[in-house]
Steps between C-alpha positions, in 0.01 A plus 500: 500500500626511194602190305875505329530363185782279452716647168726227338825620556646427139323370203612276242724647221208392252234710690764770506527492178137519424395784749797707336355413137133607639619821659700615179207441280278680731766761478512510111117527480462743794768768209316363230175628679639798587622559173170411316360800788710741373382442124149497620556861686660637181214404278253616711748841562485533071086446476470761758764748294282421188169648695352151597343509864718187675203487792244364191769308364575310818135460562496347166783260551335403784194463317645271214658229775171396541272317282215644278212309800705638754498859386159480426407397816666810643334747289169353608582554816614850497256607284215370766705685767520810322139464414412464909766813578323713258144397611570555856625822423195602299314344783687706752479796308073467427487457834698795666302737210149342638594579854648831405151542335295417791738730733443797277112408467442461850719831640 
């Protein structure tokens, strides 16, 4: 069963006052974000018009939120991931020529 929640029916004219003063100021920044969107999408629209690639320049947005440690700390990371991706391959790729080998040696 589902409990009901009791809803005052009427508040104060003071608390009126002050949800109406929260909800247009919420208002006013939700256009004011919107706005600041726009300008955002127009920059971004005239770097990509000049010949600059927005998918790099997002990335380094992105990039420049963080601190210096933090993006360090990334690079280290990807860099020992890329390192295991490309030894696995080379690994794979030894060891599919080495069978291959042994096939062709033994047929």
């Amino acid at each position: 069963m589902t409990e009901e929640r009791e809803v005052p029916s009427s508040l104060e004219a003071s608390t009126k006052a002050r949800l109406r003063q929260f909800i247009e100021r919420i208002e006013r920044l939700e256009e004011e974000k919107k706005a600041l969107m726009d300008d955002i999408k127009n920059a971004k629209a005239e770097m990509k018009a000049t010949g600059f690639d927005i998918k790099a320049v997002n990335e380094l947005l992105r990039r420049r939120k963080k601190d210096k440690a933090k993006r360090d700390e990334d690079d280290s990371i990807l860099a020992v991931y890329e390192h295991a991706v490309e030894t696995a391959a080379a690994t794979a790729a030894s060891v599919t020529h080495t069978a291959q080998s042994y096939a062709d040696a033994t047929s």
